[in-house]
N, C-alpha and C positions, 0 to 999 in steps of 0.2 A: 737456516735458510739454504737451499737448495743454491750452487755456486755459479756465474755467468761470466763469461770473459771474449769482450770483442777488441779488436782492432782497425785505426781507420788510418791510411797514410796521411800525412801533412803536407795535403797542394794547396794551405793557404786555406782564406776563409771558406765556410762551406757555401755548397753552393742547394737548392732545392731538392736537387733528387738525393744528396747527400742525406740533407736533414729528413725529407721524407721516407727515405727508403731504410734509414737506419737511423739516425738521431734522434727522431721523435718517438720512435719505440722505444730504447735505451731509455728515454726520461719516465717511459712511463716502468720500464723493466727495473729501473731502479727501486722502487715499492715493493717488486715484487721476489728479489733475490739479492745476493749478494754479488755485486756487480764489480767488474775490475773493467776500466773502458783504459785504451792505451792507444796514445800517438807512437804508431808505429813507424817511427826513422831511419833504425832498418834499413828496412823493407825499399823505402825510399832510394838510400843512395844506388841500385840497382840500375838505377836509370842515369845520362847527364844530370850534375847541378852544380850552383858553387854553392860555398861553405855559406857565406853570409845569406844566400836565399833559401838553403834550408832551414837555418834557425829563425829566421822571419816566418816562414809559412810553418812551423812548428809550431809557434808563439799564437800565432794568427789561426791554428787550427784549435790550438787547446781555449783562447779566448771566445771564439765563436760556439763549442762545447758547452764551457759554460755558462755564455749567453743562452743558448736552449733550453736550458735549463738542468742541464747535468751539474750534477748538487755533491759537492765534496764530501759532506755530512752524511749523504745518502751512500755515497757508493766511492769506487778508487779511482782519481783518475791521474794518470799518470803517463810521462814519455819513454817509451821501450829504454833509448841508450842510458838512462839513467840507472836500470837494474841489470847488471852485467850477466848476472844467472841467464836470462834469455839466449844471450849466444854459447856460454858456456855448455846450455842445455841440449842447446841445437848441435854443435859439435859432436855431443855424445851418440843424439839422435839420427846423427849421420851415417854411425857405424852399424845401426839394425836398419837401416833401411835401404831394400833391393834398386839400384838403378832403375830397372823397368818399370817399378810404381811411377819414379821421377818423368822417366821419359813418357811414361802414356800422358801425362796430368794435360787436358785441351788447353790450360792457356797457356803452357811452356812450350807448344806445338806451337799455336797459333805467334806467339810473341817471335819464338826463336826464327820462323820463318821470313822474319819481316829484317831480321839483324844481318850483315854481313859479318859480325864476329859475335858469339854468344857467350856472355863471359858464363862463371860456373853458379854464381848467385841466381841468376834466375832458374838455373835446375835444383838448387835447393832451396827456393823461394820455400815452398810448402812444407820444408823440414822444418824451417824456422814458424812459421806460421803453427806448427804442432807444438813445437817448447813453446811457443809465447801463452799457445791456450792451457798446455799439459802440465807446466810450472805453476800452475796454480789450482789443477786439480780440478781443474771446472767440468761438469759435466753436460751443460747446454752452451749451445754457441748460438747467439742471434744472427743469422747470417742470411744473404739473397741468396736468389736460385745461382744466379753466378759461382757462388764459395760451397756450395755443395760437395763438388768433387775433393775440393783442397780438404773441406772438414773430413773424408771417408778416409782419406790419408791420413789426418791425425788421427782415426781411428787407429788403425794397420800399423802406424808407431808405435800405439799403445798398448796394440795385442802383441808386438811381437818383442817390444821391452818386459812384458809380466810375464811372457809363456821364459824368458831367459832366467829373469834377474828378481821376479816374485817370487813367491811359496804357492805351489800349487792351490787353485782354488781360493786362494786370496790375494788378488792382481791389485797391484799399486795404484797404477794410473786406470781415472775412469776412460770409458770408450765415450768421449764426449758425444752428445745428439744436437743434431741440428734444430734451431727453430726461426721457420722461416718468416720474415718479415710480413706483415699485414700489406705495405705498399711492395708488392717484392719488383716491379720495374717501370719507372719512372723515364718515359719516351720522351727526347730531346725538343726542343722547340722543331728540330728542322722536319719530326714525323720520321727519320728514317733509322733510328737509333738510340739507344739506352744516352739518357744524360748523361756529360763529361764534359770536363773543360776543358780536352785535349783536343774535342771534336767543336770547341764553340758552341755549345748548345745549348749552354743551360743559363740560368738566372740564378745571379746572385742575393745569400741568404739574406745579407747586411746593404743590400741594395736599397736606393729610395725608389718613391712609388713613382716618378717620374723614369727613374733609369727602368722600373721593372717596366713600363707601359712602351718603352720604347723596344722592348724586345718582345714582350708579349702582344701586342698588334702585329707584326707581320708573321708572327706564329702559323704555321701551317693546318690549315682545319677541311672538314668534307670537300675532298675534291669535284664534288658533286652538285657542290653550291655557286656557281656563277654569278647569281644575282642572289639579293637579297629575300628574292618572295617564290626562290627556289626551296622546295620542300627538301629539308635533310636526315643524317642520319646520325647522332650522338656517336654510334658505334663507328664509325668511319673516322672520327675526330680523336683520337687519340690522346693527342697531348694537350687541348684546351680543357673535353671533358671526363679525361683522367685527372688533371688537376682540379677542375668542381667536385669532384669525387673526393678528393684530399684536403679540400680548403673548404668547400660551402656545405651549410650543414643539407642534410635529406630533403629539405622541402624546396631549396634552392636546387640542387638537382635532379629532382622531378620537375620544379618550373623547366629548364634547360631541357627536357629529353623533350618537353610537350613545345615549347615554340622551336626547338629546333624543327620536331618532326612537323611541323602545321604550317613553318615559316613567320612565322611570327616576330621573331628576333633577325636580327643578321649577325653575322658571326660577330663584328666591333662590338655589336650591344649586347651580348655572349659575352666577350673577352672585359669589357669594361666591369661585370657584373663579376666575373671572375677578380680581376683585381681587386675593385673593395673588398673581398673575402681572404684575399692572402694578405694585402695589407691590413690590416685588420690584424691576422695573429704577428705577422710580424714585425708591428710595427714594435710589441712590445721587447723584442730581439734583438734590436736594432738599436735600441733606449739603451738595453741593458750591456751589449758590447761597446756602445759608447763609452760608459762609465766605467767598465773594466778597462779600454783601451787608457782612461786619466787615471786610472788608478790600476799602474802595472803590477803592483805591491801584492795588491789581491790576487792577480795568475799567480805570481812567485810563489805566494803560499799555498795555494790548492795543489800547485804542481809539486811542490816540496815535500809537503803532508801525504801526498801520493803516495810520490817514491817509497819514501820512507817506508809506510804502509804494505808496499808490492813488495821492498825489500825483503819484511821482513817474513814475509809467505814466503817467497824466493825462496831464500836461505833456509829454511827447514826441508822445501823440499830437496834442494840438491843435497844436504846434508844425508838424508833418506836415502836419496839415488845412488849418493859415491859410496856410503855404504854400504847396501845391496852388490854395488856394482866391485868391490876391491879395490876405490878409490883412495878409501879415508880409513 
């Protein structure tokens, strides 16, 4: 089977554009390849945290995983800091790759702008991001249009590690391809922004249907609609009927496109018909993190079986590498 390898940081349980824009692909990606999914933690400390709340929302990320239904049996899942090859790899990674790729990368622009001190981890953010996908050889990456750029970099790692340290015409590391998510952007409740819990915006995966109704009602919809028996326009509404797009099957929204445009509906009796559809799939998520949250024993061993598992891929490649390279 053809190799796949993603990464998602650990801010805690997931939240819907989380699971829509990349977890619920992952579970079905899983069928179809050999899958490595990794809480990357990392990646993580780049930012403020303390110790005790990173291992919380690590625990609380890999738990909500596999509440979606990422299936240990099926595929690898595992936490970055437990296979130490990732940074080992990254280190090596550091020495073929040109500052200038580092400096162009938009979100190392964008971030570093906003820091009055820019530590060196966020300009190697995307070096690490290459070991994590390249240590395991993967050749697709399921990623949004966001991660685009970062994956062209793992490219450019890869060509320029094979053109040194391969045999002509037979290059080690594949040049991994992007494959971009079915839901590739998942607009905030507020209408002005990609979902994020940084920004407040989004609803929680493990939420009840009463907390989601309380965030979903003042959701932002056609600003076009003042009154109720004002004629609208699906396209204008973004984030209520982006999510009937994601949650209600086809014939729910084609209802939705025709009383919106007629006025038939008002936006609450929209949004209400909306939630019975996302409660609905999630409610069985919600069951199931439950019962992983009483029974910690079962994350332990998924995450354990992982490592082990990524270990043991790891290890032959750096074995490979230092070889090649006049390490070992």
């Amino acid at each position: 089977m053809p190799r796949i390898f993603s990464g998602i940081q650990p801010s805690g349980e997931l939240h819907i554009g989380n699971y829509l824009g990349a977890v619920k692909n992952w579970v079905a990606l899983q069928e179809q390849y050999e899958s490595f999914y990794c809480v990357v933690d990392y990646h993580a400390i780049i930012g403020s945290y303390t110790p005790d709340d990173l291992r919380r929302r690590t625990r609380d990320m890999a738990t909500s995983l596999l509440a979606s239904g990422i299936d240990p049996a099926k595929c690898t899942l595992f936490v970055q800091s437990r296979v130490p090859e990732h940074t080992e790899l990254a280190w090596i990674f550091n020495t073929i790759t040109p500052l200038g790729e580092l400096e162009r990368q938009v979100a190392f622009k964008e971030k570093a702008s906003r820091q009055e001190q820019v530590m060196a981890g966020l300009l190697n953010y995307p070096v690490l991001q290459a070991a994590d996908i390249l240590l395991y050889l993967a050749d697709t990456v399921p990623v949004g249009e966001d991660q685009v750029q970062h994956l062209e970099l793992s490219r450019v790692v890869a060509r320029n590690w094979n053109a040194r340290f391969a045999p002509e015409g037979a290059p080690y590391f594949p040049e991994p391809q992007p494959k971009l998510t079915p839901t590739r952007r998942i607009v905030g409740l507020d209408g002005n922004a990609k979902m994020s819990k940084s920004l407040g915006n989004t609803i929680g995966l493990l939420e009840s249907k009463d907390e989601m109704w309380a965030k979903l009602r003042p959701a932002v919809t056609d600003p076009s609609r003042m009154r109720k028996t004002d004629a609208g326009n699906p396209e204008q509404c973004p984030v209520v009927f982006g999510l009937h797009k994601a949650f209600s099957p086809a014939s729910t929204v084609a209802e939705v496109e025709v009383n919106c445009r007629g006025a038939q509906w008002g936006c609450v009796d929209c949004k209400k018909v909306l939630l019975e559809h996302m409660d609905a799939e999630l409610t069985p998520i919600r069951t199931r993190a439950q019962e992983l949250t009483a029974q910690p024993s079962l994350v332990d061993a998924a995450l354990d079986a992982g490592a082990e598992k990524a270990r043991a891929v790891a290890q032959r490649t750096m074995e490979q590498v230092k070889e090649r390279m006049g390490l070992a």
